[in-house]
C-alpha positions as CSV (number, residue, x, y, z in Angstrom):
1,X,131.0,-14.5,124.4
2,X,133.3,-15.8,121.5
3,X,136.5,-17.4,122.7
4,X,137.8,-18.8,119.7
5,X,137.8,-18.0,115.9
6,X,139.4,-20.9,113.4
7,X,139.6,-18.9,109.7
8,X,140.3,-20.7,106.6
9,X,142.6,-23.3,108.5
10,X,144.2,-25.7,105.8
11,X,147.2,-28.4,107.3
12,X,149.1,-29.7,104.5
13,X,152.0,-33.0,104.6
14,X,154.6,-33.6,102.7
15,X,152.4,-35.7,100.5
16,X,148.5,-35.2,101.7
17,X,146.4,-32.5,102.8
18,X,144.7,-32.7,106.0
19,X,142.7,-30.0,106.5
20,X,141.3,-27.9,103.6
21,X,139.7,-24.1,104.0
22,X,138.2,-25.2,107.7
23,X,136.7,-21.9,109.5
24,X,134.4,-21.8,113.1
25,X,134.1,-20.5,116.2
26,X,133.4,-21.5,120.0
27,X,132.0,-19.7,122.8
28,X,132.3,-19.7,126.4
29,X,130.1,-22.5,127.9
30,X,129.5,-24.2,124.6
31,X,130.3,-27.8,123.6
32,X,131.8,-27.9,120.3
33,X,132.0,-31.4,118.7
34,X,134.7,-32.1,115.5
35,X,132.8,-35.2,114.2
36,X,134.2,-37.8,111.5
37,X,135.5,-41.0,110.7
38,X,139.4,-42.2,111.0
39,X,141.5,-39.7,108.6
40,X,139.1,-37.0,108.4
41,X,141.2,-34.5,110.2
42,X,140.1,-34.0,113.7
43,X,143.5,-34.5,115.3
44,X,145.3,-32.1,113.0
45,X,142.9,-29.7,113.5
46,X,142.9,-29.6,117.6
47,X,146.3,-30.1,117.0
48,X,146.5,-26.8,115.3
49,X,143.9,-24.9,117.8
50,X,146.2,-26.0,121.0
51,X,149.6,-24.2,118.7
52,X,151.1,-28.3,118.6
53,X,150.7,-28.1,114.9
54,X,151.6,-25.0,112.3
55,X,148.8,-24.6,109.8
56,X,149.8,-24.4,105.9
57,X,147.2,-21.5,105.7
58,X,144.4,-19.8,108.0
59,X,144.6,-18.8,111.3
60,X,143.8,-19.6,115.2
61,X,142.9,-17.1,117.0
62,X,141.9,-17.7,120.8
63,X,141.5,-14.6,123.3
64,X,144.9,-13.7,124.7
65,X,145.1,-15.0,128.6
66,X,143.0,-18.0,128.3
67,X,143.8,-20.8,130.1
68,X,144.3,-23.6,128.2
69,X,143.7,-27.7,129.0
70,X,144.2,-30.3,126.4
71,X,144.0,-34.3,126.7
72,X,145.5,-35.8,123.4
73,X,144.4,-38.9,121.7
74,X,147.2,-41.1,122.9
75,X,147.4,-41.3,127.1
76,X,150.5,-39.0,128.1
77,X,150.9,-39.2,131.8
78,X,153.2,-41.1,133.2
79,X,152.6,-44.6,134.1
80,X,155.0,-45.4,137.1
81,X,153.7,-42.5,139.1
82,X,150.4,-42.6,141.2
83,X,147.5,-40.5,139.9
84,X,148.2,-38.1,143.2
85,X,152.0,-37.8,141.9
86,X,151.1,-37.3,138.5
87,X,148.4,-34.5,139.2
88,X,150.9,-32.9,141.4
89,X,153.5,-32.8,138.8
90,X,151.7,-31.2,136.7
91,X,149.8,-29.2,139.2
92,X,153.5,-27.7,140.0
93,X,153.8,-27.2,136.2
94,X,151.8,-25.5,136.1
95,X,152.4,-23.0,138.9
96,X,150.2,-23.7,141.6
97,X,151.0,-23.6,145.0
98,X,151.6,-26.4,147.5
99,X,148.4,-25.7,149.8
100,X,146.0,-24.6,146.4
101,X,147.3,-27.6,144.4
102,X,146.2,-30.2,147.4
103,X,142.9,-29.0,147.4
104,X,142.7,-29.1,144.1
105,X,143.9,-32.4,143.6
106,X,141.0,-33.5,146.0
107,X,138.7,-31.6,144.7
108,X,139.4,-32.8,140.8
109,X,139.7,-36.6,142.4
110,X,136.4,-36.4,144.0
111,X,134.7,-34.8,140.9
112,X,136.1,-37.5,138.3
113,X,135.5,-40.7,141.2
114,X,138.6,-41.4,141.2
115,X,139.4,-41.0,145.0
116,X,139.6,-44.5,146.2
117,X,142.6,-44.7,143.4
118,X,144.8,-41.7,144.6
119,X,147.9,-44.2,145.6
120,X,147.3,-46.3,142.4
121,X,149.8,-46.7,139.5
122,X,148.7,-44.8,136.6
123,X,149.4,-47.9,134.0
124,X,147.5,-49.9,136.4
125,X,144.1,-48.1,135.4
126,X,141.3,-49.2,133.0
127,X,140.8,-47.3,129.8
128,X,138.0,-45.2,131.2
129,X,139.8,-44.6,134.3
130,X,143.3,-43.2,132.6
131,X,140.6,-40.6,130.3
132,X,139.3,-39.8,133.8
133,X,142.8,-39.0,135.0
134,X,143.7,-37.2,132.1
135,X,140.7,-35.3,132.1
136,X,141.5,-33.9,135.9
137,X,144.9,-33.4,134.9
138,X,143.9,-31.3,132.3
139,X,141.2,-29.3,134.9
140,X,144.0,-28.7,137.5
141,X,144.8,-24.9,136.8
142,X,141.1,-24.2,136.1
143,X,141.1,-23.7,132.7
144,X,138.6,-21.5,130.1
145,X,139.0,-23.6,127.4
146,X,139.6,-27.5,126.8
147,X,140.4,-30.0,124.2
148,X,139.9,-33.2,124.1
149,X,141.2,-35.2,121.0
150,X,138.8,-38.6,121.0
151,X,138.1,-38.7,125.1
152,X,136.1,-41.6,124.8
153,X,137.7,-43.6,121.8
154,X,138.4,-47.7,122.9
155,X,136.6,-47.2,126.5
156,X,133.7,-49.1,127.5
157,X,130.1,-47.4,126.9
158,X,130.0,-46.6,131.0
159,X,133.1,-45.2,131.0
160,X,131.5,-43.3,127.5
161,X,128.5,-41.9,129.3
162,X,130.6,-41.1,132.5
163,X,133.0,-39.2,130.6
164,X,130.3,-37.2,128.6
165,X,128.5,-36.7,132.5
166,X,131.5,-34.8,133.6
167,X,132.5,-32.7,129.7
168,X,128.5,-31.7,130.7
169,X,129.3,-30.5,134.3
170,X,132.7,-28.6,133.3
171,X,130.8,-27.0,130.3
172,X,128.1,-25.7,133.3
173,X,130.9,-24.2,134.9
174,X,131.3,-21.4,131.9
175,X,134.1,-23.6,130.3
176,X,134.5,-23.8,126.4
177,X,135.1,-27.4,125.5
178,X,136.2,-28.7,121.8
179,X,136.0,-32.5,122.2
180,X,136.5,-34.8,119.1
181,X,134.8,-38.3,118.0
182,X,134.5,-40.5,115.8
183,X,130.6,-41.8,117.1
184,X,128.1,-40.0,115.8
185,X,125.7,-40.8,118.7
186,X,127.7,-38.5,120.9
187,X,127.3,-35.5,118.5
188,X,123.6,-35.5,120.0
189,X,125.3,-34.3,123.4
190,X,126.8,-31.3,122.2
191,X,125.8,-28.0,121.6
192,X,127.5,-27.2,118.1
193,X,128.6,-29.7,115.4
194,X,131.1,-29.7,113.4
195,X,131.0,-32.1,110.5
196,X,134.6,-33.1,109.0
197,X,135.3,-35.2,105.6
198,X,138.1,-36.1,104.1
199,X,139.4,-32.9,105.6
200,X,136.9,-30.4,104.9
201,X,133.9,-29.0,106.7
202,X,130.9,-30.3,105.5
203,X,128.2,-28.6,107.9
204,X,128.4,-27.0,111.5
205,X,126.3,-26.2,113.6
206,X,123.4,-27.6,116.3
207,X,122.4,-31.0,116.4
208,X,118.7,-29.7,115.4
209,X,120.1,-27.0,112.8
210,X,122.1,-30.7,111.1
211,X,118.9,-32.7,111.7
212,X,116.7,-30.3,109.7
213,X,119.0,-30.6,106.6
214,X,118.1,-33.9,106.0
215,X,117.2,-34.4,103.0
216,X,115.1,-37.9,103.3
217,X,112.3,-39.3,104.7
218,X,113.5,-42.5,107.0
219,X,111.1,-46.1,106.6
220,X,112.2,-48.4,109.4
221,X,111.5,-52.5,108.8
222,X,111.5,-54.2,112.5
223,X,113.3,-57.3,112.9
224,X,114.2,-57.6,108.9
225,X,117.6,-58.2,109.4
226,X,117.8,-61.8,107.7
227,X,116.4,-59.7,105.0
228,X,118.8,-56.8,104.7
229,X,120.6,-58.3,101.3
230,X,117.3,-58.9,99.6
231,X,116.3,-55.5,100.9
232,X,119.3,-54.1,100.0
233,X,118.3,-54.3,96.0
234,X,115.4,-51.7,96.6
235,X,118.0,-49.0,95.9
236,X,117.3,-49.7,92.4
237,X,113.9,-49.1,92.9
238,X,112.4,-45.8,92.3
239,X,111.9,-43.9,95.5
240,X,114.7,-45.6,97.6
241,X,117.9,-44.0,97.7
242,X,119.7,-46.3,100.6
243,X,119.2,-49.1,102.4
244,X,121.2,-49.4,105.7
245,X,121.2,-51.5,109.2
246,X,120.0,-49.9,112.7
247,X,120.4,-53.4,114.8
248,X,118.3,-56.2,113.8
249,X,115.8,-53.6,111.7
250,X,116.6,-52.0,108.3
251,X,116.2,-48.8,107.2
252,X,115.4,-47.4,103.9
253,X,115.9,-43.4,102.8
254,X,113.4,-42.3,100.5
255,X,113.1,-39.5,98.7
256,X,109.7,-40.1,96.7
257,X,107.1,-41.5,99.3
258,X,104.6,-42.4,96.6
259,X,107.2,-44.5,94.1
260,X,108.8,-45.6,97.4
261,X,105.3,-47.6,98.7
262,X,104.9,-49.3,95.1
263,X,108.5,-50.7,95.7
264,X,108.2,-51.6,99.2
265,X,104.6,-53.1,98.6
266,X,105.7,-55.2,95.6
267,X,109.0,-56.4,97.9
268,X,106.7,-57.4,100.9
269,X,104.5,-59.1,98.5
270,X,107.4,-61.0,96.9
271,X,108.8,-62.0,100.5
272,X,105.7,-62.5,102.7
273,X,106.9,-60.1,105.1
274,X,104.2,-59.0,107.7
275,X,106.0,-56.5,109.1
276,X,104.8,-53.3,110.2
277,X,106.6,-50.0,108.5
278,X,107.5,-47.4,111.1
279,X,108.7,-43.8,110.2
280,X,111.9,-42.8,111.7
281,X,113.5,-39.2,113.1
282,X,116.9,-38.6,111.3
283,X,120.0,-39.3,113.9
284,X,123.3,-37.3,113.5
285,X,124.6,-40.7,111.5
286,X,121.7,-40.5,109.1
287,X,122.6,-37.1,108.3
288,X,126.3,-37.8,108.2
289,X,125.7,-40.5,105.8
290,X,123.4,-38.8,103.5
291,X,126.0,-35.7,103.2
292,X,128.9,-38.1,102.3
293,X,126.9,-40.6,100.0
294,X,124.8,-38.0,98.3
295,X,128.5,-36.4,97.4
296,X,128.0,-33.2,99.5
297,X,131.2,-34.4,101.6
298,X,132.4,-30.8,100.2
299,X,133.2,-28.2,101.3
300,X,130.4,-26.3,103.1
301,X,130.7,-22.7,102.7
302,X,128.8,-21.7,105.1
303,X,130.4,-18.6,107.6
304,X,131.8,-19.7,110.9
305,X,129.6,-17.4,112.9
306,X,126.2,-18.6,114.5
307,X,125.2,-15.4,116.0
């Protein structure tokens, strides 16, 4: 069942446009991912679904009476207050009763790890730890629908994959989640993608659906990384179209296999590389850099609807 519908959404500044003609939609249960670099628009645009932000033009429209949690990008509890204080605060917020709310504060503490911690300052916390707190702060009135504006942005990758464990298990509860990110990698753990650049939607929808439009075969060069400048000058090749690192291996996009070989073959040749060439599978980053270099960081028109 469909939760949310974003039409035509478009946030404009006094002097730049943040969002341009953005349209989806979210159902219950469903991970959505908002995926793109610094500046693309992600925070204005969960900005705008939570009502924080007006839109220019478009519209929000989320099904009347639905609970609503929401973690922002910056951490906004309250430092000098223990994590049982500051879930209790806002527990009282948000109208829950004295006997439900201690429950639920165990409950929430127990479900993030965070239990040992309960008489800890909040400002005493790790990175991870404060996103864990914010995260069961945000669960405490047993909301439909959350949004969480870069979760996992500056925290260690355990406290990454911890975080992502526990968006997985709220999602199984029936809960609509709209997470944003700037790693590509963790657009593979969601259920529907939606791509942002520059402000504007440039594909959306599942990982496979985004992996299927690539437009490239992928030639992977193991432990070439001393090479990657040399390598680099295949892109005036024919058959190469990019030439990009993955760790100590390089990666080249081609686009005509054939014309592609002669290159490669005459470059191995040249460098007495002995190498052996390995085809890749696309990731979500390979896509997301074919559609901005390939100048299709445009404006997909594509309807919101994936029914």
């Amino acid at each position: 069942m469909t939760l949310l519908y974003v039409e035509a959404l478009s946030v404009q500044y006094e002097r730049e446009r943040a969002l341009s003609d953005v349209s989806f939609d979210l159902d219950r249960g469903t991970v959505l991912g908002v995926v793109g670099a610094d500046g693309a628009g992600k925070t204005s645009l969960l900005r705008s679904v939570v009502g924080l932000l007006k839109p220019s033009a478009g519209r929000v429209h989320l099904n009347p009476g639905t609970r609503l949690g929401y973690v922002p990008q910056q951490f906004s509890l309250y430092g000098e207050m223990s994590l049982e204080e500051n879930m209790s605060f806002f527990g009282t917020l948000n109208g829950l009763s004295r006997g439900t709310l201690k429950k639920r504060i165990d409950e929430l503490l127990e479900f993030t790890g965070l239990a040992p911690f309960r008489n800890h300052l909040a400002e005493d916390l790790s990175g991870g730890m404060k996103q864990k707190l914010s995260l069961a702060v945000s669960l405490l009135h047993w909301p439909e629908f959350v949004v969480f504006d870069e979760l996992t942005n500056g925290v260690d990758p355990v406290s990454r994959r911890e975080l992502w464990e526990l968006i997985g298990k709220v999602r199984q509860d029936g809960v609509a989640v709209l997470v944003s990110t700037q790693y590509l990698d963790e657009a593979e753990r969601c259920d529907r993608v939606l791509l942002l650049h520059e402000g504007e939607k440039i594909r959306y929808g599942s990982p496979k659906e985004l992996r299927c439009t690539f437009p490239y075969t992928l030639w992977a060069l193991p432990d070439s990384g001393k090479r990657r400048m040399e390598l680099e000058l295949l892109t005036e090749r024919p058959g190469i179209v990019n030439v990009y690192a993955r760790g100590n291996d390089t990666v080249l996009a081609v686009d005509d296999e054939q014309k592609a070989q002669e290159s490669l073959e005459k470059w191995k040749c040249q460098a007495e590389y002995r190498g052996v060439v390995e085809e890749r599978k696309p990731s979500m980053e390979d896509v997301f850099i074919a559609l901005v270099e390939k100048g299709e960081g445009t404006r997909d028109d594509s309807s919101a609807s994936h029914s």
